[in-house]
Every structure is written in structure tokens, then in C-alpha cells.
C-alpha positions in Angstrom: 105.6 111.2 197.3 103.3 108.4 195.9 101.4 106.7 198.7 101.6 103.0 199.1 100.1 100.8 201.3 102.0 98.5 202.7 101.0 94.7 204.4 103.4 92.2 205.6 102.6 88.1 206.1 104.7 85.6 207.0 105.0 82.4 205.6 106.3 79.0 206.0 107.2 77.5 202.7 108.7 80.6 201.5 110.5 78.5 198.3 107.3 77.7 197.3 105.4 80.8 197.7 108.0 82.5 195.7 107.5 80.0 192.8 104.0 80.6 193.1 104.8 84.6 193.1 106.5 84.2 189.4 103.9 81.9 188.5 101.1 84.6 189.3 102.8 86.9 187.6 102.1 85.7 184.0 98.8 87.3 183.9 100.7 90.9 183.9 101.6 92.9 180.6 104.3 94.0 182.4 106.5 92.6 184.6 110.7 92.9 186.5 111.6 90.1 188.9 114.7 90.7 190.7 116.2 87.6 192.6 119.0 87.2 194.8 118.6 83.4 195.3 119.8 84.1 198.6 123.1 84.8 198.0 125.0 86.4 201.0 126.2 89.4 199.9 126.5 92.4 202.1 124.9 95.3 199.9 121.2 93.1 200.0 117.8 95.3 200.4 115.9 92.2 199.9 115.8 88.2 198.4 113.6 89.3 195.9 111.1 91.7 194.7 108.0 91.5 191.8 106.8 94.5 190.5 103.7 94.6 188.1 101.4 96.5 186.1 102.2 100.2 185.0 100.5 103.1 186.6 103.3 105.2 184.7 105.6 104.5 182.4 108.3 106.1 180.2 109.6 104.4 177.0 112.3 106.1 175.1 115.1 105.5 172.4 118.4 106.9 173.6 118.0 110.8 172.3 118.3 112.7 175.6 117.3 109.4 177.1 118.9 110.4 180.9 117.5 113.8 180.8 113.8 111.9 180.4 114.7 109.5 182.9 115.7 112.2 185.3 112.3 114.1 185.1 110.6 110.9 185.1 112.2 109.8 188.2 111.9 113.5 190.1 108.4 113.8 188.5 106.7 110.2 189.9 108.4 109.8 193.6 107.8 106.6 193.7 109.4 103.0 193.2 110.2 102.6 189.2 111.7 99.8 187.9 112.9 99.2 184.4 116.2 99.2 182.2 119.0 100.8 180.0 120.0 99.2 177.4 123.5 99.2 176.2 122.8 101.8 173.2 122.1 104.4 175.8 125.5 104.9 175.9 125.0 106.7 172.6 123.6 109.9 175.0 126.4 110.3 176.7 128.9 110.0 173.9 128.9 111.4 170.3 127.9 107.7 169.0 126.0 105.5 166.5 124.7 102.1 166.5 123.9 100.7 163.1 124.6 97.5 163.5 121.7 94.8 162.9 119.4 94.6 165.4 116.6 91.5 165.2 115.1 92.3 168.9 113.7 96.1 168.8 113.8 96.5 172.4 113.4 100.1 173.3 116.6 101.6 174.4 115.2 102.6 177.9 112.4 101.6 179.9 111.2 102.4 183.4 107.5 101.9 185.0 105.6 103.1 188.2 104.2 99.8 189.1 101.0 99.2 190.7 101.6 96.1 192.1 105.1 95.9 194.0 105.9 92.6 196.8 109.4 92.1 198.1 109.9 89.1 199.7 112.6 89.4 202.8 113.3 86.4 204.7 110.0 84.3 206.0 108.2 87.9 205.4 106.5 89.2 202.1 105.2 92.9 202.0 102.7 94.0 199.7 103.5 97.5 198.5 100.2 98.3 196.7 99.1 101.5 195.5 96.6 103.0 197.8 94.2 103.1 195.0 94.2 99.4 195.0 95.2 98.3 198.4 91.7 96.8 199.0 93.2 93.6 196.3 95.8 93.0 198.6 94.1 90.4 200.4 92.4 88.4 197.7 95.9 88.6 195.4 97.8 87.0 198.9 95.3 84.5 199.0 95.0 84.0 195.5 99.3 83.3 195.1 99.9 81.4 198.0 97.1 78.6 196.8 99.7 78.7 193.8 98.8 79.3 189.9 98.5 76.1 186.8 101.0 75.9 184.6 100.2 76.9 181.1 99.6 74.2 178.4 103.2 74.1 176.9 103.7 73.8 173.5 105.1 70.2 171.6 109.2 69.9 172.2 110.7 69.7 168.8 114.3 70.6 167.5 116.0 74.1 168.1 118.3 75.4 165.6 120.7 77.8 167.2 123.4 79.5 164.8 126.7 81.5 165.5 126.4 85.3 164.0 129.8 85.3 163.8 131.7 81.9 162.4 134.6 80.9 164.4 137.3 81.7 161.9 135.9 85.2 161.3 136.0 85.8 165.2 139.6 84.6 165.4 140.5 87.0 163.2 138.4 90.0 165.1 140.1 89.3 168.4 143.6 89.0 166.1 142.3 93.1 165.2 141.8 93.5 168.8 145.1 93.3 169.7 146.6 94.6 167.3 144.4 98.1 168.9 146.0 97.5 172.3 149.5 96.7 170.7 148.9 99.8 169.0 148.4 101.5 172.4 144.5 102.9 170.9 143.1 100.8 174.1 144.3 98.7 176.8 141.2 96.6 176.6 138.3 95.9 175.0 135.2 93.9 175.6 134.4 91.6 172.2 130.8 90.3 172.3 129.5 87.6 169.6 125.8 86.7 169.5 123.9 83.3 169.2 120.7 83.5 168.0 117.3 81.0 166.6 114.9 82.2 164.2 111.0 81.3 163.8 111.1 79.7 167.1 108.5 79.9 170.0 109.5 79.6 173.8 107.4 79.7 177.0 110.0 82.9 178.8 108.5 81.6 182.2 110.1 78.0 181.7 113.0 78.9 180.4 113.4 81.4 182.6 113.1 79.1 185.4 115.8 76.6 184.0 118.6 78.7 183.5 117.6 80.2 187.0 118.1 77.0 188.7 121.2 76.1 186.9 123.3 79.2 188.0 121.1 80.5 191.1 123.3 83.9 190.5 122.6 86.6 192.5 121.1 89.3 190.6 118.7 87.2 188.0 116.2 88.9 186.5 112.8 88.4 184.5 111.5 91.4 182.5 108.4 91.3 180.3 107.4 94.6 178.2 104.4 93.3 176.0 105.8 90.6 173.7 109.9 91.4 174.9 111.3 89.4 177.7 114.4 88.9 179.4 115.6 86.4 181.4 118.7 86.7 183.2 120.8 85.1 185.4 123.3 87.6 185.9 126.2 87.1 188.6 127.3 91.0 188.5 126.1 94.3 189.7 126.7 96.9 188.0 125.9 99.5 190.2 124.2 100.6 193.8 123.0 103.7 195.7 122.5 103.4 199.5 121.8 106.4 201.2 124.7 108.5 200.0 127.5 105.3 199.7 128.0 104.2 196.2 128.7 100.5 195.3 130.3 98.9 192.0 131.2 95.4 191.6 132.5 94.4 188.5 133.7 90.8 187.4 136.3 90.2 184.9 138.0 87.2 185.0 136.0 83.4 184.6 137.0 79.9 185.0 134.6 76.4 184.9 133.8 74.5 187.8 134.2 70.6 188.2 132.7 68.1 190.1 135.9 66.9 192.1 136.0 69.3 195.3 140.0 69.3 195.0 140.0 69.9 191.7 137.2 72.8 192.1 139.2 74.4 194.5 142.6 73.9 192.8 140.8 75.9 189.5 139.3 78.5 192.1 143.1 79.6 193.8 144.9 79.2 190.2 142.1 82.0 188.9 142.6 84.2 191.8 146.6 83.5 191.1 146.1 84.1 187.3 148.5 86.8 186.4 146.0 87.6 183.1 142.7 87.7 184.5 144.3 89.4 187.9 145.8 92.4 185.2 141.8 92.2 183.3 140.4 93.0 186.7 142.1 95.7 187.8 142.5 97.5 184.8 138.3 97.7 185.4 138.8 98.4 188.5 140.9 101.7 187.7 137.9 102.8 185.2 135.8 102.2 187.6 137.7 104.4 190.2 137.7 107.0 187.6 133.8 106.5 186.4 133.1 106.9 190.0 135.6 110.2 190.8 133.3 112.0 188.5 130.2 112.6 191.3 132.6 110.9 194.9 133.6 113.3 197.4 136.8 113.9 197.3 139.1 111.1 198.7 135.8 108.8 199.1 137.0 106.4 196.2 137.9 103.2 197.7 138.7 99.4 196.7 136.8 97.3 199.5 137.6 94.2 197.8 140.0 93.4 194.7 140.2 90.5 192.8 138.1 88.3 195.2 136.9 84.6 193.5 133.5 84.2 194.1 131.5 80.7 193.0 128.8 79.8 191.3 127.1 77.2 190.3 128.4 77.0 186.9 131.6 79.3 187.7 134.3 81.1 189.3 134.3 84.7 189.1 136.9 87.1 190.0 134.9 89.9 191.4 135.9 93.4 192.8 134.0 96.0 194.8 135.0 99.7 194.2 132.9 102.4 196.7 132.3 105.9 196.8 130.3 108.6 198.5 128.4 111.5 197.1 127.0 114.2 197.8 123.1 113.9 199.0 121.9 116.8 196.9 123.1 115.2 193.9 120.5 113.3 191.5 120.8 110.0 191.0 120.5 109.6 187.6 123.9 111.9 186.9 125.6 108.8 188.7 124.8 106.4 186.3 125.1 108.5 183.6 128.7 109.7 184.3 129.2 105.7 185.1 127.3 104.1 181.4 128.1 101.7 180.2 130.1 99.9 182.8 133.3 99.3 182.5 133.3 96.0 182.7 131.2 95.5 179.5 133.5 97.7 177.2 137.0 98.0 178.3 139.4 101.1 178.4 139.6 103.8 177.6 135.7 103.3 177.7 135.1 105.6 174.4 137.7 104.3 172.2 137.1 100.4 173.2 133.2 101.4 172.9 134.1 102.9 169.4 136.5 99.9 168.2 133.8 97.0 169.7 131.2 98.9 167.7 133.1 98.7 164.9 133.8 94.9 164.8 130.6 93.4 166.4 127.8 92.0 163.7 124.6 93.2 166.0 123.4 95.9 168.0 123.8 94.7 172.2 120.4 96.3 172.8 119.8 95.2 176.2 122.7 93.1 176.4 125.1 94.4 178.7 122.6 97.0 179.6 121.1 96.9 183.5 117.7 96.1 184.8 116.7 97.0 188.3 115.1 100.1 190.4 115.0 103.4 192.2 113.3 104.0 195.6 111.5 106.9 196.9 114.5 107.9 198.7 116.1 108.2 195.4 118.6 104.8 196.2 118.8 102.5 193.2 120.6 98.8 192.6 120.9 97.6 188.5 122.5 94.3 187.7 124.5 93.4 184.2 122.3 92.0 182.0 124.7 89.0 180.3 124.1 85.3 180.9 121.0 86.3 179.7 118.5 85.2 177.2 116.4 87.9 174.9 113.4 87.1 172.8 110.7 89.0 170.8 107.4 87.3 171.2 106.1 89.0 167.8 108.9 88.2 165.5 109.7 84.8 166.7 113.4 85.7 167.5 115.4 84.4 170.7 118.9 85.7 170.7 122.0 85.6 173.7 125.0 87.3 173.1 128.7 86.8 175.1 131.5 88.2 175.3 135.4 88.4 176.9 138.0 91.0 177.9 140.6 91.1 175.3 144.1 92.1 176.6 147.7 92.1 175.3 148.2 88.6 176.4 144.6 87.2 175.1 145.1 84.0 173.1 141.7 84.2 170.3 141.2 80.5 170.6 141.0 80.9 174.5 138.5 83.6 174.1 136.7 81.5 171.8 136.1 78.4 174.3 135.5 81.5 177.3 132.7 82.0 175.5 131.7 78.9 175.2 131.9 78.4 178.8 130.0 81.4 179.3 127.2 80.2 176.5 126.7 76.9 177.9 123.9 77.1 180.3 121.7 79.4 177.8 122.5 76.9 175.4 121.7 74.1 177.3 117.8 75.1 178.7 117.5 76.6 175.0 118.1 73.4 173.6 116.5 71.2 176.6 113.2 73.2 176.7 109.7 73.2 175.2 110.1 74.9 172.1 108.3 75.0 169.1 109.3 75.7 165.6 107.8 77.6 163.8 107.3 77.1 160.1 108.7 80.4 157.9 105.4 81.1 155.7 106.5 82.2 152.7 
């Protein structure tokens, strides 16, 4: 097992010195933030973590991308953290993506980092390679006197276009149903993507904006040379602990309003709502099957079903589904045999995956992938990556995509404003944020 050592402080501002954490950050090629926000949820290892610079890494497209991943994780025992994206799923199914895809994000990543704090609490440990633990110190010192913000670039106007105009996804939903009145699915996941050309952002700022208008509680920031993510994801998609398994998918949404009696009147009609109560569970029964495939048998359970949980900007019906497996058993098999999650494609998973391929414009890429991280003690958590902002430094391109579960009883001008709702806050800091336009040279 890698060796690490490991120093913990305490500190009094710990808001701050988190901020400040981020902020030192920047200097890094590479870079995964994970961020609660401190939101009480029982299945926490920690408020946040930042892990930077590779010692390792392994970048991949998805041809036998688990089998790498496995080796890679048996091979470096040690903390990695890094991603899936979405087109993985073309491994564990006889699939193709060829839609367009303006982002070029490899389709898996995963790094050793050097440099690895978790913040708990009022305490922050240092989890530094031994090779470097000597810079443990000076790096302490040098993020709690806190870091200058970069010079930002002049605000102009941000142009952000539909891929798909409205009429033209009416009429995709309108296919969609006619598959599940077909009976070929029972549900599928429709995602449409918003994208702005030519454009220049500063990741950390926007980053920080949508962060502090959701506060969800697995937000992410990933940087991979000129690709970043930011995300302020409310779902996890799936957690090892020891040899308990955790899922926690969210299907069904609805806005939040200032008025506390009207909040909580849109809160109990969501958890009453006989539409997004069906949505839920039928994820909930692929995700009792996803996780059947590696439980012990008659360790499949439903902790919590249909449960409304809110945010900032929402309400989300959210269900947790647990299992146990065997210890021997590698960790990477129990993603695989879960990927993509269920929540992101619909069911059947192959023949929703195969129909939503079929009528989405782009590639998802890391959309609706997972970012997050395996222990030493071969645990793991990874979030959902939607809510989520993409951009590719080099090419100018900043893109989020969203998406709804179509049913039997969807309405397509309801799914239309869902998205909407869900689109907003990207929109919004997009819009609101220091950007700068590039001119196209011809």
C-alpha cells in the first residue's frame, strides 16, 4: 500500500479556509473537489476533500475501459480519484456512440494524487505522499493566509443556444412514448443539451456561483488540463463502505417558492404525485436488480423510498436502495454490473440506453457519468454528474445538458419546462458571469 503521511490542524474559520483551499488549488494541472456543503446525510466520510497533482494516472477511451481501471486500481493501492463518463457504458454493452461530441473529454479518468486534504468538521488532514510530506507545512501556511483572485476577464454578452429546438423535442418525447406504449421500455431518460460557442469562462468563478446557488450535496470541481467540470450535483450514484453498498437515486423534481406554505404545500403534493411516485420506483426496481447482480443473497433492501428532500433550488424525490457483498469481490465489478445508473437511462437499461441514443443530438460524455474516489481499503463514493456545467478550455466550448424521465403519462410540454427548471441555475451564473467572447477568426 502507498504510504501517506498524514497531519491534522484545526481551524477556526473553517468556511473560509475552505474557500481559500479551492482558491489554492488553481495552480494544479489537475484537480477533483468533492463537496458536501454540509449536508446531513448519513452515508458522509467527510465535508469535503481536494486532491491534486498526478503521481499516476490512467486515461482511457471506453475499449475495455473497466478491465484498465481494475488493474489500475489493484496495481496503485492508494486513494485515486477521477471519472466515468457516460459512454463507458459502451464496455459493458454491445454499443456505439456517434453522436456529435464538441467537448472531447476522455471517456475515463482516474489519478493517484500527490496532494490529497479532506476537510472534516473544524479539522483538515493533510494526506501527502511521503515523498513530499516535508511541503506539508509551508502549503498549510501558504492556504490558510488565503490566495488573490485572478485578473478576470471584461463581462460582455453570452450567447447560449438550444441543440435541439423546442418543437423538434416535442416531437422526440411524442417518439418516446410511443416506445413505452409500444411496451419496448417502460421508461427512458431524454436529455437535450444547451451549449455557447467561442466563449471564455474563469471554471473557478463559475464554479463558485452555481455552488452557492444550489449548495447540493455532492458538488464537484474537476480540472484535466484545459477540461473542467463543475457540478452541483444533488445525487449519488453509488457508495462502497466496508462491505454495505449504497444507491440513491432521484427521480422526480419540483421548484421551490419563497412563501414557506406554499414551499411546503409543492414539497407534500411531489411526494403525493402519483407520476413521479411511479418514475421513482420503477428506478428503484432497476436498481434492486443492478445491485442483485454482486448482493448477497437476500441483502437487497429499500431503506428509504420516495423520500422529498430540499434544496435550494428544489425538491427532489430521492430513494436509497442497499446491499451487501461479498468482501473478496473487486470493486470495480460493482460499478460495472451497476453503469450507467439507472436513474440516467431508464428501463429496461439497454433498450432505453439504445432508443435515447438514437434520438439525442450529442454524445453525454461526462454528463450523467460520476466523478468521485476509491480508498485504500478498496471503498469508493461517485456522484451523478447533471446540474453540471462542462467546458473545453482549448476549443472555447461550454456546454450543459438536461434531461427527464419519460413515462406513459409524460405530457412533452411538461418535460419541456422540467428542463427548464432544471437548466435554470447553469443558465443563470452562465449568463451572470465574467465571460468573454471570443471573436471566431476566420
Amino acid at each position: 500500500m502507498t504510504q501517506r503521511t498524514v497531519r491534522t490542524f484545526s481551524i477556526d474559520n473553517i468556511n473560509d479556509f475552505k474557500q481559500y483551499l479551492l482558491a489554492w488549488s488553481r495552480q494544479f494541472e489537475t484537480i477533483v473537489w468533492l463537496d458536501s456543503n454540509n449536508y446531513k446525510q448519513p452515508y458522509s466520510a467527510f465535508d469535503c476533500a481536494l486532491a491534486v497533482e498526478e503521481f499516476t494516472a490512467i486515461k482511457t477511451d471506453y475499449q475495455h475501459a473497466f478491465e484498465k481501471l481494475k488493474e489500475y486500481q489493484t496495481n496503485t493501492k492508494d486513494y485515486i480519484f477521477g471519472y466515468l463518463s457516460y459512454d463507458v457504458k459502451n464496455d459493458v454493452e454491445q454499443m456505439t456512440s456517434n453522436n456529435l461530441d464538441s467537448l472531447n473529454f476522455a471517456d475515463l479518468y482516474f489519478f493517484q494524487p500527490q496532494k490529497l486534504i479532506f476537510i472534516k468538521g473544524t479539522q483538515v488532514e493533510f494526506h501527502y505522499l511521503k515523498m513530499i510530506a516535508d511541503e506539508i507545512e509551508g502549503d498549510f501556511k501558504e492556504i490558510k493566509l488565503g490566495v488573490q483572485a485572478s485578473t478576470e476577464p471584461p463581462k460582455t454578452a453570452l450567447e447560449i443556444k438550444r441543440r435541439t429546438p423546442k418543437a423538434q423535442y416535442l416531437q422526440k418525447v411524442t417518439q418516446v412514448i410511443e416506445h413505452i406504449k409500444r411496451g419496448d421500455i417502460y421508461e427512458a431518460n431524454f436529455c437535450q443539451e444547451f451549449y455557447a460557442e467561442n466563449v471564455t469562462i474563469d471554471p473557478f468563478e463559475v464554479y463558485g456561483h452555481l455552488n452557492d446557488i444550489s449548495s447540493p450535496p455532492f458538488a464537484a470541481f474537476l480540472k484535466m488540463d484545459a477540461h473542467y467540470l463543475l457540478s452541483a450535483s444533488p445525487e449519488r450514484y453509488l457508495k462502497k463502505e466496508g462491505i454495505k453498498v449504497i444507491s440513491q437515486p432521484i427521480k422526480g423534481t419540483a421548484k421551490r417558492v419563497v412563501n414557506n406554505k406554499d414551499d411546503k404545500k409543492i414539497a407534500t403534493d411531489l411526494s403525493r404525485d402519483e407520476k413521479e411516485r411511479a418514475e421513482n420506483v420503477m428506478i428503484v426496481d432497476l436498481v434492486r436488480n443492478d445491485l442483485s447482480k454482486t448482493a448477497k443473497i437476500g441483502t437487497v433492501k429499500v431503506e428509504e423510498l420516495c423520500k422529498v428532500h430540499s434544496f435550494k433550488q428544489v425538491h427532489q424525490m430521492i430513494s436509497t436502495v442497499v446491499s451487501e457483498v461479498d468482501e473478496k469481490l473487486h470493486p470495480v465489478e460493482i460499478i460495472r454490473s451497476t453503469f450507467p445508473m439507472g436513474s440516467m437511462t431508464g428501463a429496461p437499461k439497454v433498450s432505453a440506453m439504445n432508443i435515447i441514443e438514437n434520438l439525442e443530438e450529442t454524445k453525454r460524455g461526462l454528463y450523467s457519468g460520476a466523478v468521485g474516489y476509491f480508498t485504500p481499503e478498496h471503498d469508493f463514493d461517485f456522484n451523478v454528474v447533471i446540474r453540471s456545467i462542462l467546458y473545453n478550455q482549448e476549443t472555447k466550448y461550454v456546454s450543459y445538458t438536461v434531461g427527464g424521465a419519460i413515462t406513459a403519462k409524460s405530457i412533452p410540454e411538461k418535460e419541456y419546462e422540467e428542463c427548464l427548471l432544471k437548466a435554470k441555475a447553469m443558465q443563470y451564473v452562465l449568463m451572470n458571469a465574467r465571460v468573454s467572447l471570443l471573436q471566431t477568426i476566420e
